[in-house]
Every structure is written in C-alpha cells, then in structure tokens.
C-alpha positions as CSV (number, residue, x, y, z in Angstrom):
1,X,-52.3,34.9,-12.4
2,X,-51.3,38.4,-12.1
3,X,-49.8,40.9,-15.0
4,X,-49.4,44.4,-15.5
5,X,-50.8,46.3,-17.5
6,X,-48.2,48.7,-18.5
7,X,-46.2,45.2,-19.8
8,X,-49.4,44.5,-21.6
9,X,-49.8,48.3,-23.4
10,X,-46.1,47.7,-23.4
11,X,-46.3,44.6,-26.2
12,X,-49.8,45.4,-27.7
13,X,-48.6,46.2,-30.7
14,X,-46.7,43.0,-31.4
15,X,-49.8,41.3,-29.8
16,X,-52.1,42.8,-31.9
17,X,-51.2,42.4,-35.5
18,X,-52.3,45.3,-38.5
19,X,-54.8,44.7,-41.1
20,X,-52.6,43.3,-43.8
21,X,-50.4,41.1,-41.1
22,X,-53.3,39.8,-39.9
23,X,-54.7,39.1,-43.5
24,X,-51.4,36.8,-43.9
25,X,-52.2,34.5,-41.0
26,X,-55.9,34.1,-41.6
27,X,-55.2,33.1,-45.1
28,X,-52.0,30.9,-44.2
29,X,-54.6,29.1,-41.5
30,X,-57.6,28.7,-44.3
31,X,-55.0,27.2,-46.1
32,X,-53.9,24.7,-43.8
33,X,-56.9,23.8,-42.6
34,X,-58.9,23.5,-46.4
35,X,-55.4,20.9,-46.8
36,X,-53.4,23.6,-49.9
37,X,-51.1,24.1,-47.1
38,X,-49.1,21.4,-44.9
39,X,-48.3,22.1,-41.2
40,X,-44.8,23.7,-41.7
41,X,-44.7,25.9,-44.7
42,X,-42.2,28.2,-46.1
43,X,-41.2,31.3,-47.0
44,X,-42.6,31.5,-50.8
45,X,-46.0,30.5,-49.2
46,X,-45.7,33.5,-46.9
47,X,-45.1,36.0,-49.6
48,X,-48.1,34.4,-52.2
49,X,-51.0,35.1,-49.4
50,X,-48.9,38.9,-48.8
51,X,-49.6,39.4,-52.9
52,X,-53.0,37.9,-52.1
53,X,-54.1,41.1,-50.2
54,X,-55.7,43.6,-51.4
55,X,-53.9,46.7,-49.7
56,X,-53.2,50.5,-50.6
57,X,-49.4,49.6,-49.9
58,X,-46.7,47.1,-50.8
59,X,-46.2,44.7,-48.2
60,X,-42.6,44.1,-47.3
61,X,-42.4,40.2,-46.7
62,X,-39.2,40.5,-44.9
63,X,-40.3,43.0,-42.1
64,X,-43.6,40.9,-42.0
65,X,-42.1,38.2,-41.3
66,X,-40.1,39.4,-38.5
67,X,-43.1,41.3,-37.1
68,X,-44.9,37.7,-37.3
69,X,-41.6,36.1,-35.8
70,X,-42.6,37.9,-32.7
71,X,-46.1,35.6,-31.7
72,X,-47.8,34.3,-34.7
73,X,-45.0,32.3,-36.7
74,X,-42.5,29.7,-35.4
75,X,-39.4,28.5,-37.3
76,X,-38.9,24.8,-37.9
77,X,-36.6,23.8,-35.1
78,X,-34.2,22.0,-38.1
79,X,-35.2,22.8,-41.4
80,X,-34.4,26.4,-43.0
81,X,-37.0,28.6,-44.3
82,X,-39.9,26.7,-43.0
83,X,-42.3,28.1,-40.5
84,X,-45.3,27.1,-38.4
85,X,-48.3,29.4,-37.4
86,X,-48.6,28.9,-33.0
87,X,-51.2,28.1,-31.0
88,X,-51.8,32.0,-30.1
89,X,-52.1,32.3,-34.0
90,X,-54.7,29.8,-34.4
91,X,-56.1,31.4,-31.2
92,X,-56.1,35.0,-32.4
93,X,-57.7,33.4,-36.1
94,X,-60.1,31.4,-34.1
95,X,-61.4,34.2,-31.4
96,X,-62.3,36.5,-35.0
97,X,-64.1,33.6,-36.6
98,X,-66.3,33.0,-33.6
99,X,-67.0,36.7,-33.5
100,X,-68.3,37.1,-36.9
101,X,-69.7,33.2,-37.6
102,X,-70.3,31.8,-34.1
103,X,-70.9,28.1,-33.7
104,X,-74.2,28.8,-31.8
105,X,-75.8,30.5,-34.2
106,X,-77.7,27.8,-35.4
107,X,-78.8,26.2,-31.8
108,X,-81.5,26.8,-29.5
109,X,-80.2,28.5,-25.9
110,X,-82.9,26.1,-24.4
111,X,-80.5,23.3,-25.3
112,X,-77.3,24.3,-24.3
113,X,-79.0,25.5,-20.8
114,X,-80.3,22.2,-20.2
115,X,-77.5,20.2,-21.8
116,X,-74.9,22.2,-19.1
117,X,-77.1,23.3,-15.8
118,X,-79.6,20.4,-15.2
119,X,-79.0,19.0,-11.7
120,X,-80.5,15.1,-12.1
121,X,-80.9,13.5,-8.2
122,X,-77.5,11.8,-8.7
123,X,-76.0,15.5,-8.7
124,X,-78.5,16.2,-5.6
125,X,-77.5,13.4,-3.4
126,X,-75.2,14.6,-1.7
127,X,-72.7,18.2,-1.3
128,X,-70.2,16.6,-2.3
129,X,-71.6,15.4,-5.6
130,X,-73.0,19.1,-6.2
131,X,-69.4,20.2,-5.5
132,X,-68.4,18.2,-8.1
133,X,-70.8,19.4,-10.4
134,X,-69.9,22.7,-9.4
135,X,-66.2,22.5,-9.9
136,X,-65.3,20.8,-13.1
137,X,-68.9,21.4,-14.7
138,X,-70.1,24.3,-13.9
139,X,-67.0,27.1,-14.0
140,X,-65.5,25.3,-16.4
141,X,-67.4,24.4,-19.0
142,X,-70.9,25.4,-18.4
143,X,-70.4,29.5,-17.7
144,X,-68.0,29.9,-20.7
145,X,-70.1,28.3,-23.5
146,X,-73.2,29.3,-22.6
147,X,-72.1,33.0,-22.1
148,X,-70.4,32.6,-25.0
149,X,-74.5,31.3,-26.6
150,X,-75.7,34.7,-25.2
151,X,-73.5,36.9,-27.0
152,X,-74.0,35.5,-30.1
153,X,-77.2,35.9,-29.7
154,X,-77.3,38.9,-28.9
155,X,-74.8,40.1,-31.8
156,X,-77.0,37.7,-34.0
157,X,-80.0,40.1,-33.0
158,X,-78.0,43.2,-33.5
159,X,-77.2,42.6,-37.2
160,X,-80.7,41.8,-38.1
161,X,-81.6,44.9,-36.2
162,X,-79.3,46.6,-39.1
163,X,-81.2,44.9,-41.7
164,X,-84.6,45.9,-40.5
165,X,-83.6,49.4,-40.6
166,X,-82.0,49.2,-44.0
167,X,-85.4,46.9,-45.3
168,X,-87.3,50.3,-43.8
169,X,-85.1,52.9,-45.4
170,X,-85.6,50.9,-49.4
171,X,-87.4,53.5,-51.6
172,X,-89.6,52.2,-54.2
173,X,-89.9,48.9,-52.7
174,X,-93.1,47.1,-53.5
175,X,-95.8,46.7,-50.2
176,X,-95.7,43.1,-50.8
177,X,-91.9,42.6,-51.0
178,X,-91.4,45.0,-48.1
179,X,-93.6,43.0,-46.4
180,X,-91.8,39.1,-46.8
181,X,-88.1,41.2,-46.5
182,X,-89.2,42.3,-43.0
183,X,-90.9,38.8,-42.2
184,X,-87.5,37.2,-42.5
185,X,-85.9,39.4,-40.6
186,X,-88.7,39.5,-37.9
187,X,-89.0,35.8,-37.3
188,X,-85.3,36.2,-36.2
189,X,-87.1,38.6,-32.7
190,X,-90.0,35.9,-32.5
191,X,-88.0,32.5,-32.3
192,X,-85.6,34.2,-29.8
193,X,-88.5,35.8,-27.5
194,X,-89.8,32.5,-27.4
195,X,-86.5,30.9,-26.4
196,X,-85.5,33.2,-24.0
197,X,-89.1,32.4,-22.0
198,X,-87.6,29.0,-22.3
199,X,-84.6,30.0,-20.2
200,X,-85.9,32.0,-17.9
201,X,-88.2,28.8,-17.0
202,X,-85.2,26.8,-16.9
203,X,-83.2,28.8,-14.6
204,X,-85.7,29.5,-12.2
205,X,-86.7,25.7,-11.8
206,X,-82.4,25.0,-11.2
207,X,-82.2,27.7,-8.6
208,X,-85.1,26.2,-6.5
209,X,-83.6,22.9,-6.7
210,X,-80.5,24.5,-5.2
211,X,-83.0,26.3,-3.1
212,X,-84.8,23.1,-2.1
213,X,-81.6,21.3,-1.4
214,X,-79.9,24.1,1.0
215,X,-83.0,24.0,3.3
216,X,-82.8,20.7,3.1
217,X,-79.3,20.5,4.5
218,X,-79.7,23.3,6.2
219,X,-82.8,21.5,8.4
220,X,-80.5,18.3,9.0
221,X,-78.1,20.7,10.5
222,X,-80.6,23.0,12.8
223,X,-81.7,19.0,13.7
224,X,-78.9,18.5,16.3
225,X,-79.1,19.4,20.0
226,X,-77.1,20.9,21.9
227,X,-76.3,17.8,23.8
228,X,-76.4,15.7,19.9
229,X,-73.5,18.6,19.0
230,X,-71.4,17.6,22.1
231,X,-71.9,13.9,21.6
232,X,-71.7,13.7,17.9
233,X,-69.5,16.2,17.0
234,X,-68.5,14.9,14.2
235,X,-71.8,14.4,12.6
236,X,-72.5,17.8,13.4
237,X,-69.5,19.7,11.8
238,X,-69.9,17.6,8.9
239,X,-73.8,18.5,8.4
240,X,-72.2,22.5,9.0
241,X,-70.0,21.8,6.2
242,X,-72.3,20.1,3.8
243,X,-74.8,23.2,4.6
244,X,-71.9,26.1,4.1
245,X,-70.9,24.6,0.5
246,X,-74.2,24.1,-1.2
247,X,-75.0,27.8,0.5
248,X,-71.7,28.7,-1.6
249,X,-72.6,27.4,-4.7
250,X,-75.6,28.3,-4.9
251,X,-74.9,32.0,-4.4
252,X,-72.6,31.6,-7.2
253,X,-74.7,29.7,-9.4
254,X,-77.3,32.7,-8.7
255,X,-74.8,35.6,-9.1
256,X,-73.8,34.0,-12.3
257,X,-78.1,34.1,-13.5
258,X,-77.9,37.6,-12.3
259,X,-75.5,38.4,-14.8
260,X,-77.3,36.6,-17.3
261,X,-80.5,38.1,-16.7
262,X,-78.7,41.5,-17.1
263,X,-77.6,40.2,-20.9
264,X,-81.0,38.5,-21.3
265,X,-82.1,42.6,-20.9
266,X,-80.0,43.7,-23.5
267,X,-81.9,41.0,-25.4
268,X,-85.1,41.8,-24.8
269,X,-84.5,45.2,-25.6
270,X,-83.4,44.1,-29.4
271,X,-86.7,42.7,-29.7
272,X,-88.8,45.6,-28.1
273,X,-86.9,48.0,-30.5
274,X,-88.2,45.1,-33.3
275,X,-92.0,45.1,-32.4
276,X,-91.1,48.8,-32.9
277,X,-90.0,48.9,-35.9
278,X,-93.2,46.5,-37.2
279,X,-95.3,49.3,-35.4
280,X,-93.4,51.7,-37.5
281,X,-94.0,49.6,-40.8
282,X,-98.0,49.1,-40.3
283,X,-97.9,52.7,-40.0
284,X,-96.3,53.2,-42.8
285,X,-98.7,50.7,-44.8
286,X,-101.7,52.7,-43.1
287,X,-100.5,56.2,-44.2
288,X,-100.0,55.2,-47.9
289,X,-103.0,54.0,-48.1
290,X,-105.0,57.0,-46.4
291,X,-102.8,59.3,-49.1
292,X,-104.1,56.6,-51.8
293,X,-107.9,57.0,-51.1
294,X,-107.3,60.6,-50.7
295,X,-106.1,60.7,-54.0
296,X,-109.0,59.1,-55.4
297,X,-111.3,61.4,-54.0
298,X,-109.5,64.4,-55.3
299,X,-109.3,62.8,-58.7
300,X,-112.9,62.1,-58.3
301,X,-113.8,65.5,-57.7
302,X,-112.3,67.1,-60.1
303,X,-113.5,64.6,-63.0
304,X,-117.2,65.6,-61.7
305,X,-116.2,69.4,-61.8
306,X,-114.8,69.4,-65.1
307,X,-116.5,71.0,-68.6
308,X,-115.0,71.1,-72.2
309,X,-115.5,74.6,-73.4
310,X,-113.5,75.7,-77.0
311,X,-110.8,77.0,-75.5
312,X,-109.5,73.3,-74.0
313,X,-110.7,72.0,-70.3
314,X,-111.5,73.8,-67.7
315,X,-113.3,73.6,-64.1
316,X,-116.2,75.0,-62.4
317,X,-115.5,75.5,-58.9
318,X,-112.7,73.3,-58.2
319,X,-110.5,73.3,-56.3
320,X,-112.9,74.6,-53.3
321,X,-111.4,77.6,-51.8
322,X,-113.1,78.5,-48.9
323,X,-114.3,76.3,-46.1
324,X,-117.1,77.4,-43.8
325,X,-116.2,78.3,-39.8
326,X,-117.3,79.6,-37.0
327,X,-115.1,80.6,-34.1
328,X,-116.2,79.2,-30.5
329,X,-116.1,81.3,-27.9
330,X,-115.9,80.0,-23.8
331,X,-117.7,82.6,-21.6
332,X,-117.6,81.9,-18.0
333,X,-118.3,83.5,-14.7
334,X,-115.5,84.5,-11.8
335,X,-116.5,82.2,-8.8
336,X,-117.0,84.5,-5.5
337,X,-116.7,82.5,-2.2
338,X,-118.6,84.3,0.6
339,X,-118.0,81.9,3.3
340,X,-116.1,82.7,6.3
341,X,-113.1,80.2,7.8
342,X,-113.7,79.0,11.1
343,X,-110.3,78.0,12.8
344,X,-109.7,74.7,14.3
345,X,-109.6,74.7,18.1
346,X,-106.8,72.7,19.5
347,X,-107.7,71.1,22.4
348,X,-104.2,70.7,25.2
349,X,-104.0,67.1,26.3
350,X,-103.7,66.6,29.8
351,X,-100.8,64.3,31.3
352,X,-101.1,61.4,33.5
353,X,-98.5,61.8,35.5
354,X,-99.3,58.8,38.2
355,X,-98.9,56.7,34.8
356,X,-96.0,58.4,33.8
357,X,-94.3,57.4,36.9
358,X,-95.6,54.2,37.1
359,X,-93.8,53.4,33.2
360,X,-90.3,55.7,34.3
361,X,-89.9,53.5,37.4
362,X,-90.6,50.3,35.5
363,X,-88.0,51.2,32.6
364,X,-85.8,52.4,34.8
365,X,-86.0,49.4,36.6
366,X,-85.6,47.2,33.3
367,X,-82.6,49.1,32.4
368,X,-81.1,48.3,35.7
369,X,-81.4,44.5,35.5
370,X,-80.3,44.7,32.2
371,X,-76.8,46.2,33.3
372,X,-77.2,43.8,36.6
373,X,-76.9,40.9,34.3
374,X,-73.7,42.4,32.2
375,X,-71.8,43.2,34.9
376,X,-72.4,39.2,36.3
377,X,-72.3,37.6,33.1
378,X,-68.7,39.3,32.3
379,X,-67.6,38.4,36.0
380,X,-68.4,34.8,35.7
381,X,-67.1,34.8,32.2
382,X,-63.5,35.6,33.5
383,X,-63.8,33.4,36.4
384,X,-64.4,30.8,34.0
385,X,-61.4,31.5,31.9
386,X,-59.0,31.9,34.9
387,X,-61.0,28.7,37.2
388,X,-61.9,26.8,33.8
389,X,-64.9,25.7,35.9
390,X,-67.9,27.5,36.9
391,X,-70.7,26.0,39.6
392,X,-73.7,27.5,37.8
393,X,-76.4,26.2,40.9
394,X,-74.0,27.6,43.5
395,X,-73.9,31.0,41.5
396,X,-77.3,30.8,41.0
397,X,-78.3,31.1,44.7
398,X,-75.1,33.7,45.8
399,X,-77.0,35.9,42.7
400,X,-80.1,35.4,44.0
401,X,-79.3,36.0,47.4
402,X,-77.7,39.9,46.6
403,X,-80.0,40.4,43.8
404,X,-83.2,39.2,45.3
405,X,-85.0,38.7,42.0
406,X,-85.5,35.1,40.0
407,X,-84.9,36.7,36.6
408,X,-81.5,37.8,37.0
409,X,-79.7,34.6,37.9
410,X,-81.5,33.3,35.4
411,X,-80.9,35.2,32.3
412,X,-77.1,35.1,34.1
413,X,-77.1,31.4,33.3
414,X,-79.3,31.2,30.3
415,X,-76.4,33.5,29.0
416,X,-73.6,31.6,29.7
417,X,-75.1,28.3,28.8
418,X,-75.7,29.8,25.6
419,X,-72.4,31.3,25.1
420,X,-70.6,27.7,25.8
421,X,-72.6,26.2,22.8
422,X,-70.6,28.7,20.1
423,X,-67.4,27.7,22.3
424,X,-66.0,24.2,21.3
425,X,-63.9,23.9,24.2
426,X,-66.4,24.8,26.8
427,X,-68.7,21.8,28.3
428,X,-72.0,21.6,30.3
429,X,-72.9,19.2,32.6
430,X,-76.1,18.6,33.7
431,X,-77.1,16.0,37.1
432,X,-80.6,15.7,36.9
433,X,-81.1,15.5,40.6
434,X,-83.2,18.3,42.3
435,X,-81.8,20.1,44.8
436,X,-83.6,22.2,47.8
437,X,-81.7,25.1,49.7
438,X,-82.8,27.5,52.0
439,X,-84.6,29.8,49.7
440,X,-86.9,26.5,48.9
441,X,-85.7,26.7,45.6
442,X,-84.9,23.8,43.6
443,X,-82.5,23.2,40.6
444,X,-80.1,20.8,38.8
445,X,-76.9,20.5,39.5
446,X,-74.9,22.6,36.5
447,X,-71.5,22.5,36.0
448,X,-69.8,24.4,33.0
449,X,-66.1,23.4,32.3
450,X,-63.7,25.3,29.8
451,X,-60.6,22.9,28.2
C-alpha cells in the first residue's frame, strides 16, 4: 500500500493527539473496559475525564471534542450526544499500553521461539507444507510477536539499567541493603543471559533443518539426467520448483535471524554494561573497606603516641612528618657498533629461452583453439536456429577434417550438447550404433533438433 508522506506530515497533527486529548481517550477506554462506562457514551462523560486531568490549562470540551471528532470519537449513527471511541482509538490506547506494560514481560523468549518457529516433520514433508508454514505462520504471526518479545525485552533491560545506576548513586545506603537492592535488579541481566543462550540454540538448530531440507531437495533435483529431464519433464521442473522455494524461505527465515541477532546485540550489551556496573559496586565495597582499616591504623597510632601532660592531651611524634628516600639513579653506557656492512650480492638469473619458446608456442597455440572453437560453436549455433537441425557426427568429421585436431570437434560438440540442456526447446538424439569413416574414426550417430 503506498502513501505519501507529505499527506502523512500533512494530518499528523490530527493523528497524533496532545497530552490532555490524549488523557481523555485513555481514561474514557479504562472506563469502558473496567465496565463504569457503556460502549456509546455521551457528552457529560467526555467533559468529567477532561476535569479529571490534571493540566496547567482549562480544557475546552467543545474544541476537544471536535479535535477528537477528527479520528478517535464517532457519533452514534441515531442517538444525539452519544459517542463511541474507534478502532484507531483503542489502537492508539493499546500501542502505549504495550509500550510501557508489555504482555511479554513476564514470559520466557525460549517459549515464544519454540511455540512460533519449530518445524515438526509434518511441516518438513514436503515444500509445500513448509510454504504453508511459511505464509500464514511465519510472516504473519510468528515475526510480529516475537519481535515484538525482543523489544520488550530489551526496554525491560533498559529500565533496570536506570535503576542500577540510581541503586549506585544512594548516599548513605547501608553495604547490606545496597547489596539485596542491586541483587534484584541484577537477576533481571542473569535470567535473560541465560535465555538468550536459549535462543540462540533454538535458531541455529531451525536454520539447519531448513538447511538439511534444501540439500535435500536440492540432491533430488541434481538426481535427474539429462535424458530423465527430457523424459520426465515434469518431474523435473517440479523437483526445480520445490528446490527454488525452500531456497526462498529459507533466506528469509535467515535474514529475518540476522535481524534478530542484531537486536539480540543490543541485548547483550545491556547485560555487559550490568556485569559492569557489579564490577563497579565490588569496587566500591573494596575501597571502603581499605579506607576502613586505614582508619584503624591511624587511630591506632595515635592512641599509642598519645601522653596526658597538665596542659590537656598532647602527642609525641605523631603525625610522622618525614618519610625516608633515596633517589635511584640509571647509569648506562652508549652502545658503539664497530662492525662493517657487507652488501648483498645479487646474483642475474639467466633465461631459458629454448623453454621460453617451447611454453609461447604452446599458449599461443591454446589460445588459438580456444578462438577455433568460438568461431564454430557460434556458426553451428545459427545454423541450428535457421536449419532447426544440426548433424553433430557429420560436423564432427567436416571439423576434423579442416582442423586436423580431435579436441576441437570435440569441445565443438561437448558445447553444444551442453547448451541444448538449458534450452527446453532443443532435443538430442542419440543412435547408439558406431559408425567408421575414412579417418577410422568411430562415433554415434547425434542429432540435435530445435522446436
């Protein structure tokens, strides 16, 4: 379905409702839903849930209501003053609820992954089955509510990310307290780690079915001849077909992992930057207590070095104001080398040229029979489309006969044969009878035919 999007910026504000419009529907939809409300309400219900929010201005009903007229609110098609929220209300009121409270939440990825992509062998009997699967499965269910699962879990992960660091930043928080606070929060980064290992298992076992099950077809397919492809033809294109669409799906099934794996990364990140912050907190725990002991000592100290005299207390020596040191000096001795270089001698490598000659003569003569064979393979090719049959034997021998070399009419033919199997309309015949001519060379009798 196409749109534009100067007709969607056109209406974005009428699609998009301000904060105290939008209060009015969610509350008008609470209160149909909690049963306060009936379907069709009217215009004194409207104008309570307005005084119901709590905004800097006064809300004027009657310009909400025709702002709400627009896509949210629906008038009774017979009864006066009576509205209905539409289905792009409940949508809209439904799309922010499962942002902030999602429904999967509370369940384990593992389950929806296994609930939506397991392939069982009924799905793997056959392409068309897995098509099936595929079709009204797959891209319609399965992608949208478990992508859906992922970003909740990964919002889920971002708010207790917020609460770690606010756990972290408490002042005057006891060690123990600190302690169970973060706990919470942290078994939050464990249970998903461990899920997410889950899924990753998951998906890699249902892409090697797929995997599994494309060779499969794929052999069946490579299976035919290419005398089976003439003869059963239709066997064949159907085993091409079955092959192409399982290819298909699962190159979309794998895309679609890809893309998961990518959000999966954002996940793992959340917990990395978690492990972090318990890195952060040990150290924490580890510093106050290194300040605590040195405390002591300094307490400790200066109880030992304390003496009453008349005058009050007062101490001998403490606190200690010089510390004993010694600089280090590094003395060491410039490093002379007396040796002298010695250049490398290049030694001139002398050229074979009889070998040289020998190898130009033989490439040279490779690249001839290479353009031999062109020129005769595009010659025979357009005798073939303007005769619509070819005698390959009979061309075999003229070939042979001006060419005077085996391996030219015979990667002439091997070319052609080979170029009639991608062809449907061309046919090779084959009489298995030998046949001797005057070069004592025998072959079958070949004929190719073009429809």
């Amino acid at each position: 379905m196409s749109y534009s999007i100067e007709n969607i910026l056109s209406r974005y504000h009428l699609l998009i409702p301000k904060k105290e419009y939008a209060s009015i529907i969610i509350r008008l939809d609470r209160k149909i839903n909690e049963g306060e409300l009936e379907e069709y309400f009217r215009f004194e219900d409207i104008e309570y849930c307005s005084r119901e929010v709590e905004s800097e201005t006064t809300i004027n009903i009657e310009i909400a209501v025709q702002y709400l007229l627009n896509f949210f609110l629906i008038e009774h098609p017979t009864r006066s003053n009576s509205y209905s929220l539409t289905q792009y209300a409940r949508n809209f009121v439904g799309v922010i609820s499962d942002k902030i409270s999602s429904p999967y939440s509370n369940l384990p990825l593992k389950q929806n992954f296994e609930k939506y992509f397991a392939l069982d062998q009924d799905t793997l009997a056959s392409a068309e089955q897995l098509n099936n699967w595929f079709e009204l499965s797959f891209s319609l269910i399965s992608k949208r509510v478990v992508s859906d699962h992922i970003e909740s879990l990964y919002d889920d992960l971002k708010e207790a990310t917020k609460e770690l660091n606010e756990i972290l930043l408490v002042e005057n928080l006891d060690a123990l307290k600190l302690v169970e606070e973060f706990s919470k929060v942290f078994k939050k980064f464990v249970d998903r780690s461990r899920e997410i290992r889950e899924v990753i298992n998951f998906k890699n076992k249902v892409l090697k079915q797929l995997n599994d099950f494309e060779n499969e077809l794929y052999k069946k397919y490579d299976s035919y001849s290419a005398s089976q492809r003439t003869v059963n033809k239709r066997e064949f294109e159907s085993s091409r077909q079955d092959w192409d669409t399982v290819k298909e799906i699962a190159n979309n099934v794998k895309a679609f992992f890809d893309q998961i794996d990518l959000r999966l990364d954002n996940i793992s990140n959340q917990i990395h930057y978690a492990s972090k912050k318990l890195n952060e907190l040990g150290e924490t725990f580890e510093k106050k207590a290194l300040l605590k002991v040195n405390l002591k000592k300094i307490l400790r100290l200066a109880l030992e070095d304390m003496k009453h005299t008349d005058t009050g207390v007062r101490f001998k020596s403490f606190p200690l104001k010089a510390i004993p040191s010694q600089e280090v000096y590094f003395r060491a001795f410039k490093r002379y080398d007396f040796e002298m270089e010695q250049p490398n001698a290049i030694v001139p490598l002398e050229k074979d040229a009889e070998y040289f000659d020998t190898q130009e003569k033989e490439f040279l003569k490779d690249v001839n029979s290479q353009e031999r064979i062109s020129v005769w393979v595009d010659n025979l090719k357009q005798r073939l489309e303007s005769e619509k049959q070819l005698n390959l034997s009979s061309e075999f021998q003229k070939i042979y006969l001006e060419e005077n070399n085996t391996l030219i009419p015979l990667r002439v033919n091997y070319n052609l044969i080979i170029d009639s199997q991608s062809n449907i309309g061309d046919e090779v015949i084959i009489e298995k009878k030998l046949g001797l001519t005057e070069d004592d060379i025998q072959s079958w009798k070949i004929l190719q035919k073009r429809k």
